[in-house]
PyMOL Python script that loads the backbone (N, CA, C, O; Angstrom):
from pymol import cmd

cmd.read_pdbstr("""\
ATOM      1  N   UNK A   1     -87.619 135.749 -69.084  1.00  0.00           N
ATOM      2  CA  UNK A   1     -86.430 135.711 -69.920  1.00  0.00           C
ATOM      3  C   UNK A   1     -85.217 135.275 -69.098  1.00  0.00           C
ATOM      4  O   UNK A   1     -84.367 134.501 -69.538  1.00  0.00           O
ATOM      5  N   UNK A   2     -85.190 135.786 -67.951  1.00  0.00           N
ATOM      6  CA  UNK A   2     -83.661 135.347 -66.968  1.00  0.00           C
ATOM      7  C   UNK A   2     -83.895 133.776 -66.438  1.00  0.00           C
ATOM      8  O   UNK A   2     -82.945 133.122 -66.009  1.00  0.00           O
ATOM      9  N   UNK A   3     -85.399 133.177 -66.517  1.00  0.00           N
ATOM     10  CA  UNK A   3     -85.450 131.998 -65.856  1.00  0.00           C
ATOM     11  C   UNK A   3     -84.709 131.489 -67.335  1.00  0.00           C
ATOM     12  O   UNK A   3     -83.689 130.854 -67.068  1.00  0.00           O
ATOM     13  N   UNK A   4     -84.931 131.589 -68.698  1.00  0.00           N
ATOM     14  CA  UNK A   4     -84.591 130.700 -69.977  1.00  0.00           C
ATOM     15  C   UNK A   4     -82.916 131.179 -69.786  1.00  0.00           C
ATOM     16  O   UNK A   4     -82.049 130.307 -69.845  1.00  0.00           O
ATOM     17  N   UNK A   5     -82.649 132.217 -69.620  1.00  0.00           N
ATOM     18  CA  UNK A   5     -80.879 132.267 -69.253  1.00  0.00           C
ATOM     19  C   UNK A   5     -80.398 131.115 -68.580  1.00  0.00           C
ATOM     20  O   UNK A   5     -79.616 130.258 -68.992  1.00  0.00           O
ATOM     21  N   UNK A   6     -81.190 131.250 -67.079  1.00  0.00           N
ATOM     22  CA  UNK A   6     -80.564 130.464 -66.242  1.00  0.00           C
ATOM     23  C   UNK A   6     -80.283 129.006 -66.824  1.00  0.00           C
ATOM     24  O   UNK A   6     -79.207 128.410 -66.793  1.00  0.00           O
ATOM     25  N   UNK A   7     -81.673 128.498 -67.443  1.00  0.00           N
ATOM     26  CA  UNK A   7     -81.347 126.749 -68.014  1.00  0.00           C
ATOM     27  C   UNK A   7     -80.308 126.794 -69.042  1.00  0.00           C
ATOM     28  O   UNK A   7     -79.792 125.690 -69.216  1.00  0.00           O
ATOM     29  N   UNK A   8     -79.821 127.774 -69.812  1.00  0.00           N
ATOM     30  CA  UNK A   8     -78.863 128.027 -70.880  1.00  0.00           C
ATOM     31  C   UNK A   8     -77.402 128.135 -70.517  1.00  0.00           C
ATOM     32  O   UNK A   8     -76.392 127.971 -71.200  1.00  0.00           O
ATOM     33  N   UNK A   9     -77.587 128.483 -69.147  1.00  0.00           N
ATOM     34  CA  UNK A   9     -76.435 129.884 -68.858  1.00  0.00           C
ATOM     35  C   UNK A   9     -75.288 128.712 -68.125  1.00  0.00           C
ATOM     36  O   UNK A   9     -74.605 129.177 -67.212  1.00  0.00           O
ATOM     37  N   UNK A  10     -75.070 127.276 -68.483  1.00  0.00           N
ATOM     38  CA  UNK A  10     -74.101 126.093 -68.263  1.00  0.00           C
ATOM     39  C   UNK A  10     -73.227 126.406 -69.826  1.00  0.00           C
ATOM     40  O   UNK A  10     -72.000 126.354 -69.901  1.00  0.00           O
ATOM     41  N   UNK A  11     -73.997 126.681 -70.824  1.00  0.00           N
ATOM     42  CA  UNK A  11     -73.297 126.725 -71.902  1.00  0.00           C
ATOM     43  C   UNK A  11     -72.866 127.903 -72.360  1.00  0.00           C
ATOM     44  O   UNK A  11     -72.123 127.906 -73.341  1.00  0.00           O
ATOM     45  N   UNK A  12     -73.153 128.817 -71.892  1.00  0.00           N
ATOM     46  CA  UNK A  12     -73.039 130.454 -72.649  1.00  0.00           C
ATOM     47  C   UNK A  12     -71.662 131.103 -71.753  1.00  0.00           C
ATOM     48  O   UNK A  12     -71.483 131.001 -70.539  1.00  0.00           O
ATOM     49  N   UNK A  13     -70.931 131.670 -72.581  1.00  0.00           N
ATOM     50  CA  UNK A  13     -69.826 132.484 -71.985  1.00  0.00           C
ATOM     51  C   UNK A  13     -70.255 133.434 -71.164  1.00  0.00           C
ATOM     52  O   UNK A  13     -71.344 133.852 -71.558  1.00  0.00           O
ATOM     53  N   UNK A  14     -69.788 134.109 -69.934  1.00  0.00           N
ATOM     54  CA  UNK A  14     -69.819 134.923 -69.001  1.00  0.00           C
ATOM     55  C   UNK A  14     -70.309 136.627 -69.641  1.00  0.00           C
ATOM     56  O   UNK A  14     -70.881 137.598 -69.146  1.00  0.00           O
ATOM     57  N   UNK A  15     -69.665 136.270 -71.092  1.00  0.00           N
ATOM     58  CA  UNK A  15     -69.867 137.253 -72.153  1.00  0.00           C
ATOM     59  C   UNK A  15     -71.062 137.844 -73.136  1.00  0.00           C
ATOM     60  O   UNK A  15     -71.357 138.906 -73.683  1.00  0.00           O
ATOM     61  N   UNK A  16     -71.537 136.566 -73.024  1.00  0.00           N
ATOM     62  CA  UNK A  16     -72.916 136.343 -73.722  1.00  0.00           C
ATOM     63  C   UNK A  16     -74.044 137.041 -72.717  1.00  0.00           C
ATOM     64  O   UNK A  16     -74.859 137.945 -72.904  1.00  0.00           O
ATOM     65  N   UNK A  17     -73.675 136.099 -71.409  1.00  0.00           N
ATOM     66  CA  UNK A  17     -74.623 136.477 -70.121  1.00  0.00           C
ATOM     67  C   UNK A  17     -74.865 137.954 -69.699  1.00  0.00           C
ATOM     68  O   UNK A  17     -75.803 138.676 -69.360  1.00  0.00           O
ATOM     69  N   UNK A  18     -73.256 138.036 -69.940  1.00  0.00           N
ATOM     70  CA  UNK A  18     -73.562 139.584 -68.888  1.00  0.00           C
ATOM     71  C   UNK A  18     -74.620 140.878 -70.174  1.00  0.00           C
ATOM     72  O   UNK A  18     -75.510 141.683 -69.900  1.00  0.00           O
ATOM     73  N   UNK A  19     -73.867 140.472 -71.731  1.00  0.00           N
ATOM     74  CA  UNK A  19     -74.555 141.412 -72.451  1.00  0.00           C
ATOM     75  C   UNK A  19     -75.910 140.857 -72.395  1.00  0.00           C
ATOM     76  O   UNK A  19     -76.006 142.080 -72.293  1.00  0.00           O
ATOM     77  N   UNK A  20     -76.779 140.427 -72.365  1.00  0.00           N
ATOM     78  CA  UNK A  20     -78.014 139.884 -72.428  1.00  0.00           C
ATOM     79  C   UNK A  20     -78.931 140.100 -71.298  1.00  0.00           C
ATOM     80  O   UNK A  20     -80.092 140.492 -71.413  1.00  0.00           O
ATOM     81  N   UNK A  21     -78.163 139.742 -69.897  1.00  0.00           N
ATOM     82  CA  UNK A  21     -78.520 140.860 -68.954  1.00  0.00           C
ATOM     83  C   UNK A  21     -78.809 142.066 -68.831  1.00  0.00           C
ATOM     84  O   UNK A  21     -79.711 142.582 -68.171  1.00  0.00           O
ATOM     85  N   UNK A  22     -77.600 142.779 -69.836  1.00  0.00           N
ATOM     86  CA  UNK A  22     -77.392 144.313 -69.713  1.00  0.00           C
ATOM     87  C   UNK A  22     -78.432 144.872 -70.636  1.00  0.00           C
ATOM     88  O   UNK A  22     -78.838 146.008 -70.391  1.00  0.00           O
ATOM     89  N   UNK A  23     -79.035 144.062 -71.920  1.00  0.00           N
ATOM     90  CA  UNK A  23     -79.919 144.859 -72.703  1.00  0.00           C
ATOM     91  C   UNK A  23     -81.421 144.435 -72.037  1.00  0.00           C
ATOM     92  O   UNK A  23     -82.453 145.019 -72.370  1.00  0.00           O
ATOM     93  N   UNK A  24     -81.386 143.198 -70.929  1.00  0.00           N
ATOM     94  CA  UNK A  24     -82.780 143.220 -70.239  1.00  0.00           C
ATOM     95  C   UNK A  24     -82.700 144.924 -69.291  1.00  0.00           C
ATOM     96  O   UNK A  24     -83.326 145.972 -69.453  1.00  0.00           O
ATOM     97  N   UNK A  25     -82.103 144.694 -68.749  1.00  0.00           N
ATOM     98  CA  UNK A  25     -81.748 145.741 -67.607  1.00  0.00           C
ATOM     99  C   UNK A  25     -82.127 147.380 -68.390  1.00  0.00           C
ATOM    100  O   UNK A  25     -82.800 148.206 -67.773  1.00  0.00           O
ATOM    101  N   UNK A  26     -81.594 147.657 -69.776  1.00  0.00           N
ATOM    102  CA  UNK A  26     -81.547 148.609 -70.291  1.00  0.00           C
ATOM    103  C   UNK A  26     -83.124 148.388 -70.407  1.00  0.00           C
ATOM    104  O   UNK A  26     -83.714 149.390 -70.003  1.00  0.00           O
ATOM    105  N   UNK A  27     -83.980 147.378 -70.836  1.00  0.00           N
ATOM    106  CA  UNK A  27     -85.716 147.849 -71.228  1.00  0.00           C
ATOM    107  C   UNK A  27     -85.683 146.822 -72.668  1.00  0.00           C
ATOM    108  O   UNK A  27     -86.713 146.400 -73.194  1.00  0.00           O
ATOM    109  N   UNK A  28     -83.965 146.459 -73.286  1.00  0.00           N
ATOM    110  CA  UNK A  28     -83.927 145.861 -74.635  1.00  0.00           C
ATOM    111  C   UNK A  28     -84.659 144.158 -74.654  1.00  0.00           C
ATOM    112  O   UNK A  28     -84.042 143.202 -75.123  1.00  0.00           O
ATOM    113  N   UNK A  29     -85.502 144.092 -74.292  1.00  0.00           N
ATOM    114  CA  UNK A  29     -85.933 142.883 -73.929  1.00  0.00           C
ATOM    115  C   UNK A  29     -86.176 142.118 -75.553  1.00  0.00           C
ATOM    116  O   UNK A  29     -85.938 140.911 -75.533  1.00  0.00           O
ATOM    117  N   UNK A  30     -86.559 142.609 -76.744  1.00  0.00           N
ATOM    118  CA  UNK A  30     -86.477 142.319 -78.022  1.00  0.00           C
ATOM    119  C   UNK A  30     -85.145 141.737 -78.174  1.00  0.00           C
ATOM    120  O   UNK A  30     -84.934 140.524 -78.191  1.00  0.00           O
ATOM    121  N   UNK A  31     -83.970 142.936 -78.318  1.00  0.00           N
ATOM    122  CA  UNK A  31     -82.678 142.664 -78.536  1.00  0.00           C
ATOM    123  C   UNK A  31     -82.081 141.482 -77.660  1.00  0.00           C
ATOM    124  O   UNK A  31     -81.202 140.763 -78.134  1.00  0.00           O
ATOM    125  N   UNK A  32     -82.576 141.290 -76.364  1.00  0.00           N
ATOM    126  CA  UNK A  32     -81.840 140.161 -75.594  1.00  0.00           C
ATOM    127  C   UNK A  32     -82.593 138.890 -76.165  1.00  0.00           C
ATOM    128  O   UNK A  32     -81.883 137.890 -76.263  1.00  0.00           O
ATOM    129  N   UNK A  33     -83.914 138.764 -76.557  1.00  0.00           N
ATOM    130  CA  UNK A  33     -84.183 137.352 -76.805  1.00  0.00           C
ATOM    131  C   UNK A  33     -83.504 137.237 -78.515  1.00  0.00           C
ATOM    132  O   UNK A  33     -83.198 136.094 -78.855  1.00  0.00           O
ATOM    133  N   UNK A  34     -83.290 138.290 -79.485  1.00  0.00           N
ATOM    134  CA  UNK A  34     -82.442 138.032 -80.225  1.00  0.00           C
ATOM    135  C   UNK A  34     -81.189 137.602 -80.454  1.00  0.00           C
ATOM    136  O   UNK A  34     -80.725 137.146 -81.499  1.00  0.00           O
ATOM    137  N   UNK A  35     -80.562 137.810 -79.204  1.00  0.00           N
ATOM    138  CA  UNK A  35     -78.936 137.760 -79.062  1.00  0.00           C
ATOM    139  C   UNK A  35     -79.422 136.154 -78.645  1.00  0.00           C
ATOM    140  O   UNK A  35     -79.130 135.210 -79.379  1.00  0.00           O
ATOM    141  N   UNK A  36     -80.152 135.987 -77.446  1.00  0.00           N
ATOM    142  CA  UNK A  36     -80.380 134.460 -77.284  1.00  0.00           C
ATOM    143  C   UNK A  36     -80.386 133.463 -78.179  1.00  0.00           C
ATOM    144  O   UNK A  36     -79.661 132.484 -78.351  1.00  0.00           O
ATOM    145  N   UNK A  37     -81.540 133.980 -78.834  1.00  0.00           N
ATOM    146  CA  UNK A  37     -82.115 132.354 -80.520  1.00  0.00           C
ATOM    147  C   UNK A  37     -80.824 132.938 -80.957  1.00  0.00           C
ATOM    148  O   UNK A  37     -80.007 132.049 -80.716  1.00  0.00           O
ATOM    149  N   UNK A  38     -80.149 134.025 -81.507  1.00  0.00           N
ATOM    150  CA  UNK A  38     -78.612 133.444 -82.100  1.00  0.00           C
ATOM    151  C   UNK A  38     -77.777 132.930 -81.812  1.00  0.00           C
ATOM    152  O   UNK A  38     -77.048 132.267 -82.549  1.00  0.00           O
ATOM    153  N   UNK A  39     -77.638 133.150 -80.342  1.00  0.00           N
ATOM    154  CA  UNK A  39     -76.670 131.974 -80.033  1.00  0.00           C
ATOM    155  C   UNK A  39     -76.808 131.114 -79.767  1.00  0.00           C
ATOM    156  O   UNK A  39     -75.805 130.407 -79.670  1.00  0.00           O
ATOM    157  N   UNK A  40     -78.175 130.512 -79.440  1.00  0.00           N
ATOM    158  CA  UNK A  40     -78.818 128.954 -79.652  1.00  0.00           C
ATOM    159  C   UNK A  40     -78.271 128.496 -80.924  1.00  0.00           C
ATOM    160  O   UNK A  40     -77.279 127.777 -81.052  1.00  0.00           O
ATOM    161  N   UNK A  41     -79.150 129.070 -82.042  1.00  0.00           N
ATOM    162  CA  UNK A  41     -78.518 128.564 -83.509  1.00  0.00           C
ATOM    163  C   UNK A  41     -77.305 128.012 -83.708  1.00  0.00           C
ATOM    164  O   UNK A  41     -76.935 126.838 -83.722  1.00  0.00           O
ATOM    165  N   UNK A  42     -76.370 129.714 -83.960  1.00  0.00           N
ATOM    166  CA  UNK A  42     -75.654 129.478 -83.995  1.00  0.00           C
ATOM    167  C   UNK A  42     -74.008 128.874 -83.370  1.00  0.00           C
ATOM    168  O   UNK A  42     -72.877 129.035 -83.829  1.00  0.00           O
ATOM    169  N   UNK A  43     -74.302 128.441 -82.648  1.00  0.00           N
ATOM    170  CA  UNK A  43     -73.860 127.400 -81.106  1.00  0.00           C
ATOM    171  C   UNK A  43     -74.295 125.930 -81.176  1.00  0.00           C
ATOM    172  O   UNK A  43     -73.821 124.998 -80.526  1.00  0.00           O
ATOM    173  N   UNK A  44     -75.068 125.898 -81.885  1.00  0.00           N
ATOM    174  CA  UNK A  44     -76.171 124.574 -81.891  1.00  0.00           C
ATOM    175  C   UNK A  44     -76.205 123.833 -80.138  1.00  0.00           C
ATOM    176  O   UNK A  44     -75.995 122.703 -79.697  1.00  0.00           O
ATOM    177  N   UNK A  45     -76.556 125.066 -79.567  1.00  0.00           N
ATOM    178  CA  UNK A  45     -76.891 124.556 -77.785  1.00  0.00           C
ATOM    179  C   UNK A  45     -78.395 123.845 -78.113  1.00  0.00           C
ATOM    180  O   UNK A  45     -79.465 124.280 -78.540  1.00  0.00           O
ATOM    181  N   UNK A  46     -78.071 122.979 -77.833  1.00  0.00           N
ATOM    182  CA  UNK A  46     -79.069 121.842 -76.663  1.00  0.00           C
ATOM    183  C   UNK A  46     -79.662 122.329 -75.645  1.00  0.00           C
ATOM    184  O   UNK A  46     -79.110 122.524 -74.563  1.00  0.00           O
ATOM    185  N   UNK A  47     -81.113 122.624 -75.964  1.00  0.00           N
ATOM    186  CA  UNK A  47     -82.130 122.649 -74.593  1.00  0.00           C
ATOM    187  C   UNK A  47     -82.694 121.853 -73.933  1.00  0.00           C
ATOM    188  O   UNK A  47     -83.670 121.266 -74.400  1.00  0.00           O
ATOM    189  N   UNK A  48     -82.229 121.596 -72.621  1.00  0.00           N
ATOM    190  CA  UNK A  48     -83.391 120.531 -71.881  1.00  0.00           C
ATOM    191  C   UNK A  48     -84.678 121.331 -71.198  1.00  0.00           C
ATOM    192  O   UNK A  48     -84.641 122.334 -70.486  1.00  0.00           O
ATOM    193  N   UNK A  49     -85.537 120.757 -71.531  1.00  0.00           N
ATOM    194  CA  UNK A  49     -87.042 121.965 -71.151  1.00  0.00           C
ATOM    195  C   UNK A  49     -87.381 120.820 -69.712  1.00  0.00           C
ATOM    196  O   UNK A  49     -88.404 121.026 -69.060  1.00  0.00           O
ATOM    197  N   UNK A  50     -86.568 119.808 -69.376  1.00  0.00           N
ATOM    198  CA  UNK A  50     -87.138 118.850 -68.410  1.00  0.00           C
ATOM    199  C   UNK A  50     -86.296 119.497 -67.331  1.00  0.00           C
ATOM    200  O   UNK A  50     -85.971 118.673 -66.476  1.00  0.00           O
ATOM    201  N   UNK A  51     -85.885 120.603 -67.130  1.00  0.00           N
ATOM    202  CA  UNK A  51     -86.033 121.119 -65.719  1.00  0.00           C
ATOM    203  C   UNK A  51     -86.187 121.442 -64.337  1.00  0.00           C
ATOM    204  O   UNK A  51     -86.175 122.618 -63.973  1.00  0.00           O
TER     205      UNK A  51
END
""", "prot")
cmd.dss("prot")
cmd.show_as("cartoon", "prot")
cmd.util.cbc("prot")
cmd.orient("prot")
């Protein structure tokens, strides 16, 4: 999950990051890939999977 942050984490606020961190860290690993695909969506971020 923190490697898919990292390729994301050019576009995501410092804000996004740190809570998404904080619910991996807590065990919320559900809740953080939720907060993720929403703010993919709704962000309409661009993934490059060519890495």
């Amino acid at each position: 999950m923190l490697s898919v942050i990292n390729i994301v984490k050019p576009q995501l606020s410092d804000t996004q990051i740190e809570f998404m961190v904080s619910n991996i860290q807590a065990g919320e690993w559900n809740l953080a890939l939720e907060t993720l695909c929403d703010i993919l969506i709704e962000e309409e971020i661009p993934i490059n999977l060519k890495v």
